[in-house]
N, C-alpha and C positions, 0 to 999 in steps of 0.2 A: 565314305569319309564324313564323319561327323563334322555339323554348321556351328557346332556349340563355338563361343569363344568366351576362352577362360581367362577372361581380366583378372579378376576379384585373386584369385588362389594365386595366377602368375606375377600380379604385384608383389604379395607377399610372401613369395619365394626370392622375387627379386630384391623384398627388401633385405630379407635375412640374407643372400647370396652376396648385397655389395655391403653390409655393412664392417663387416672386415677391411674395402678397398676405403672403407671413407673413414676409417679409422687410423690407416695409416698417416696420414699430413699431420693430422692431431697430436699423434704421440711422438711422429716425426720434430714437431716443432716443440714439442716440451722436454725431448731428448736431445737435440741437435739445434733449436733455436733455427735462425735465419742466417747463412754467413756464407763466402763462395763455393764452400763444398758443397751445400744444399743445393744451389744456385745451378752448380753442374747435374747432382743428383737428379735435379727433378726435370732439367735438361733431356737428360740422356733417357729418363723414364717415358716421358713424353713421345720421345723421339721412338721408340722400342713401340710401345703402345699405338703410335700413329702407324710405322712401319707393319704391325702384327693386323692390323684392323683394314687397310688395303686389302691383306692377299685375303683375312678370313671373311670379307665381305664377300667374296667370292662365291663361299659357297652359304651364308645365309642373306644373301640379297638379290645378285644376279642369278645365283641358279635355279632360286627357288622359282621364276615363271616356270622357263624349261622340265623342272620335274613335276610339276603339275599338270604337266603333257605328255610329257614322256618318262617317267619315274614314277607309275602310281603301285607297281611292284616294290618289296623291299629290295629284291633285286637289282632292279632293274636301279633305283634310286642310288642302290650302293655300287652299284659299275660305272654311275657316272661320276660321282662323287669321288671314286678313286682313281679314274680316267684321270680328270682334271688336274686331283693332287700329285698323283706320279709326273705329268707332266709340268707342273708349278714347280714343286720344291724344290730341285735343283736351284732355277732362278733366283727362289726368294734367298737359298741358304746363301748364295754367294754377293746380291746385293746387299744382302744383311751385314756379313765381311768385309765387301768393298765401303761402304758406309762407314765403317768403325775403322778401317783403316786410314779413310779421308777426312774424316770427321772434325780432329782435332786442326789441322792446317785449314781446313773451312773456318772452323769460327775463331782461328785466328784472326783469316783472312776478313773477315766480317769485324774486326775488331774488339773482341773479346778478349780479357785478359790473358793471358798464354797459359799460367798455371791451373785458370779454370777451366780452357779449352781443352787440355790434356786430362785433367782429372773426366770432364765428360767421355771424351775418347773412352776411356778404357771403363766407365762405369757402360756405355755402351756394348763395349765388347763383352762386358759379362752378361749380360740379357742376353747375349743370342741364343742358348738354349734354350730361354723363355720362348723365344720367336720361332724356334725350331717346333717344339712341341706344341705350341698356341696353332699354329699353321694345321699340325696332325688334329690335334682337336675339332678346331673349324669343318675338316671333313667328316666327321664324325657327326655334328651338329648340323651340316645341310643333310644326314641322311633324320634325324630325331625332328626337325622342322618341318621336313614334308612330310612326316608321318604325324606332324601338330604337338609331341612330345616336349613342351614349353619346357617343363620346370627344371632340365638339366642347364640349360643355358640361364635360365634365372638364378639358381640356385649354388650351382658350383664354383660362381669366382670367389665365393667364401674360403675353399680348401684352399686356393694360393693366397688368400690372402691374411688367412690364418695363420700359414707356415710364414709367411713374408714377416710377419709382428711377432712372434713366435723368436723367430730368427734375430730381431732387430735387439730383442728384448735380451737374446740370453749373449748376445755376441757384441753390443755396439758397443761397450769397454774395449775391446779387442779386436775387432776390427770397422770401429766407428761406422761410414754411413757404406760400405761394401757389404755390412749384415744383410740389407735390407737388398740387394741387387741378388747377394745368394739366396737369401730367401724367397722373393720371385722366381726365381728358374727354379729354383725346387717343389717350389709349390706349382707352378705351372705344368712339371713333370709331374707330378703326383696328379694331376686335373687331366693330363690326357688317360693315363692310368685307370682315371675310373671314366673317361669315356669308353674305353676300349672294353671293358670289362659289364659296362650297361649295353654298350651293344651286343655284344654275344650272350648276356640275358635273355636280352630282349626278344631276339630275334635267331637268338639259338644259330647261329653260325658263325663261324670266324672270320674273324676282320683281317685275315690278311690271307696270300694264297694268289692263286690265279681266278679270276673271275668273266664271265661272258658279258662283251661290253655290250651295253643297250643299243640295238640296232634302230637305225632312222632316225638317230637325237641330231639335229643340227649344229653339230657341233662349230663348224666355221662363223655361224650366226652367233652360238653362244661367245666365243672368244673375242669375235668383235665388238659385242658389249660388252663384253668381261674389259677391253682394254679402256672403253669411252669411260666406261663407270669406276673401274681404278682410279685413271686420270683424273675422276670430278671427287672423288673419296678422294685422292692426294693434296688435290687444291682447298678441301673442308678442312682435312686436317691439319694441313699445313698453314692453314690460319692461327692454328693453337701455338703452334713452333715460331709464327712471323711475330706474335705479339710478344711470347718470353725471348727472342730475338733483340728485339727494341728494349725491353724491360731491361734487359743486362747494360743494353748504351747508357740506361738512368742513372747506374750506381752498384752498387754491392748490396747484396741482399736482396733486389728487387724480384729477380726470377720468385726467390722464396715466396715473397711477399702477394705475389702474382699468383704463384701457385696455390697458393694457402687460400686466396680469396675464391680465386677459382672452383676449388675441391667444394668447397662449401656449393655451392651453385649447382655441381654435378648430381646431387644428392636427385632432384627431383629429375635430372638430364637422365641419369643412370635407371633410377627408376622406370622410365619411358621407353628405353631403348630395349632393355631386357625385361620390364616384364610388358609390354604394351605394341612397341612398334612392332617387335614380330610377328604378333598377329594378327593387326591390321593389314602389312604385309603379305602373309599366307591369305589369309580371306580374298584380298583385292586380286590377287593372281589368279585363285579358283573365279570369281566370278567374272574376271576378266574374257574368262573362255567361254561366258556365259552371255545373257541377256545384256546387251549394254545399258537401259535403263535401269537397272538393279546395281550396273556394277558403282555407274554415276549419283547414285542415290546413295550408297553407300559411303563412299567418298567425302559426298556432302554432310552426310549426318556426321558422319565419326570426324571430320574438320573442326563440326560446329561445336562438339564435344570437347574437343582439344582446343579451341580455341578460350572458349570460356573461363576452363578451368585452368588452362595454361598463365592464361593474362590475370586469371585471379587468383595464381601462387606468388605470380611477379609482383603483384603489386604490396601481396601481403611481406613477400622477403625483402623486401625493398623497405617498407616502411617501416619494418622493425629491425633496420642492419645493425644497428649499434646493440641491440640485445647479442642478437647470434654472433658477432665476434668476441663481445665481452665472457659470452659462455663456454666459446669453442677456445679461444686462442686469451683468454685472461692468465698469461701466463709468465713469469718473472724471464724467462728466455725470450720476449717479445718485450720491445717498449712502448711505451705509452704513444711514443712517435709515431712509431712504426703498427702500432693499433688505429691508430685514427687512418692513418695510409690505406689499411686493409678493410675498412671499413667504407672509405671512398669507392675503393674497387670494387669491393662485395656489392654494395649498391647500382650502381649500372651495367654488371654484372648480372643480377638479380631482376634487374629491368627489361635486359632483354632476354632473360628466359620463357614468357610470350611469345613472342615472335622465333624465338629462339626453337622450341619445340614442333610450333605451327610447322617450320620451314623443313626441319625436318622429317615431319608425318606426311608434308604434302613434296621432299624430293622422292618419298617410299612411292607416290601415287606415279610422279614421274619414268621408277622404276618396272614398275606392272605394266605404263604404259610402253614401255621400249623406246623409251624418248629418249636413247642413252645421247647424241647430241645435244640437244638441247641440254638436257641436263649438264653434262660436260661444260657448255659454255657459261652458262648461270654460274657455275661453280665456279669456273678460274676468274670472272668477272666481281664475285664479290673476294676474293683475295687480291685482285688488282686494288679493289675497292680500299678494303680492309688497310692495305699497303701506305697508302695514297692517304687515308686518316689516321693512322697511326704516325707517320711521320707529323703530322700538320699537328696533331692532336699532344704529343709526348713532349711538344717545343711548350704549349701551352698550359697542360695542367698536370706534365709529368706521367708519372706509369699510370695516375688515374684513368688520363685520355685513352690508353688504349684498351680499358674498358669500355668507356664509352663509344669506341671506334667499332667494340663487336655489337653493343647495341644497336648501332644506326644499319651497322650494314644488316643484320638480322632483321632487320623494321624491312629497310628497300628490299631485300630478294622473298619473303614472305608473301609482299604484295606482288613482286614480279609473277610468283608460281600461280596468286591464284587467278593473276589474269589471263596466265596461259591457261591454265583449264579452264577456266570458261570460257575461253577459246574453244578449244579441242573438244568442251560438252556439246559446243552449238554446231558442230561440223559434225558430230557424231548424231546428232537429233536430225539434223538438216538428209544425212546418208540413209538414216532408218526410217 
């Protein structure tokens, strides 16, 4: 197994792969403007997207220690990898279901408009093919990971997101913002399509069939991380759902408003996750099973790396927010109002993209380590957190505060993680 790690190339696959997904909000709002349909749309998107990133963390986050142990065959990698999803799907297809049928009476319940809580409902329910085949994908991609195979994961959320804008463009006269829901599940179906089709390139066998499950994989070990680490990926994500939550208490249009400043921010987040986290990831699990001073040195370098550069994109998008909204969103379907709004956001937003990225490169180190506990509780603790200042904060400065509410809590969990490794480095020096 080659040590190479291919930042440089997997950035810029990564960049070409999301800039489809970050062109959506853009053309979203100069086609559709901000108004309660949006407000469900990007609801419901949200929600699909947090729901599809649970079950496919599965197979590139948790599984990837275990098949670096026991998956170093393409075999053997791909019998576990279909293990797992045989046994998931079912689950995911029918909580996917029950969600889109509870959905709307939720965020009635929660006080939401009733006409926008219903439009979410069913913009929900059209994603699920999205989640259906994002899920098939995902196992696809825990077998292209552990064989270090980056650039399909960097590269391919372009194809859905092509067809997604594609879709928005030739259809939103006729079927206004439901173009962009079928465009998703079709582009998402066309994206497992060519995973399936690189795998049996690749690897000259067929992805589907009966297959010899990898014997001696701990499989009871693997599902009880599987379930800690879900849980703490539910609590992350669902920070994203608590603050357009609150966002919709402010008024009309504010989801929009939220998500538009949002999307902008993801730019460098997106970048990081697909082209960058996964291989720090893959790396830290191989040498996991290695020397422990190499693997802690590791750690520490690629930290010190991300910290620097991370804190010094934040402060440059931060300080130039009023250009990048006037560029991105200068548009007569926004007002003047509602740009200064988005601009507030974008800023503390922006701020805590620092800490923001840190935290998540060093929950990757928490995942290699098998601290799935720990990690689990970090997690629901800053959504408590999250909770607890966005109320305080939405009374005071409006939908801005609940930017500022993911900044802070991004700053406190940051520093939490890295005092637990330096905990666990000195217990590990102290053991060797």
């Amino acid at each position: 197994m080659s040590s190479k790690r291919p930042f440089f190339e997997t950035t810029v696959l990564a960049a070409l792969g999301r800039i489809g997904g970050l062109l959506v909000p853009f053309l979203a709002a100069a086609i559709y403007g901000a108004s309660p349909e949006t407000d469900a749309f990007f609801f419901a998107y949200m929600l699909a997207f947090v729901f599809l990133t649970l079950f496919s963390s599965i197979f590139e986050a948790t599984l990837i220690p275990y098949l670096t142990e026991h998956g170093q065959a393409v075999s053997q990698t791909r019998a576990i990898c279909l293990e797992v999803a045989r046994r998931l799907f079912p689950a995911m297809a029918l909580l996917g279901l029950g969600l889109a049928c509870a959905l709307g009476p939720l965020l009635r319940a929660g006080g939401w408009d009733p006409r926008v809580a219903v439009s979410a409902a069913w913009f929900f329910a059209e994603l699920q093919l999205l989640l259906w085949a994002g899920f098939a994908t995902a196992a696809f991609q825990g077998v292209f990971l552990q064989q270090k195979i980056f650039w399909f994961g960097a590269l391919s959320p372009l194809l859905r997101s092509g067809i997604a804008i594609a879709a928005m463009l030739a259809w939103h006269r006729t079927l206004g913002v439901h173009a962009l829901t079928t465009g998703f599940a079709a582009g998402e179906g066309a994206r497992f399509v060519w995973a399936r089709l690189l795998y049996q390139r690749k690897f000259q066998g067929s992805a589907s069939g009966s297959v010899v499950l990898a014997a001696g994989w701990p499989r009871g070990s693997f599902f009880k991380d599987a379930i800690f680490q879900t849980l703490a990926l539910l609590a992350v994500n669902l920070m994203v759902l608590v603050d357009q939550w609150f966002a919709a208490l402010a008024g009309p249009a504010r989801v929009s408003l939220l998500s538009y400043a949002d999307r902008l921010v993801q730019i460098p987040y997106l970048l990081f996750l697909s082209g960058l986290l996964n291989i720090f990831h893959i790396d830290w699990s191989f040498a996991q099973g290695k020397a422990q001073k190499d693997f802690w040195k590791k750690i520490r370098q690629d930290t010190g790396v991300v910290f620097i550069a991370a804190f010094s994109a934040a402060l440059f998008m931060g300080a130039t927010s009023r250009i990048w909204i006037d560029f991105f969103y200068g548009t007569q379907k926004i007002s003047l109002q509602d740009r200064e709004t988005l601009r507030g956001i974008f800023t503390w937003y922006a701020l805590g993209l620092g800490p923001g990225l840190v935290r998540l490169l060093l929950g990757r180190a928490l995942v290699a380590l098998r601290a799935s506990r720990i990690y689990l509780i970090q997690c629901w603790v800053e959504l408590g957190l999250n909770c607890v200042l966005n109320a305080i904060f939405l009374r005071l400065w409006g939908v801005e505060g609940i930017a500022l509410s993911t900044a802070l809590v991004y700053c406190c969990s940051m520093i939490w993680i890295l005092f637990y490794l330096r905990r666990r480095r000195g217990q590990a020096e102290v053991l060797a």
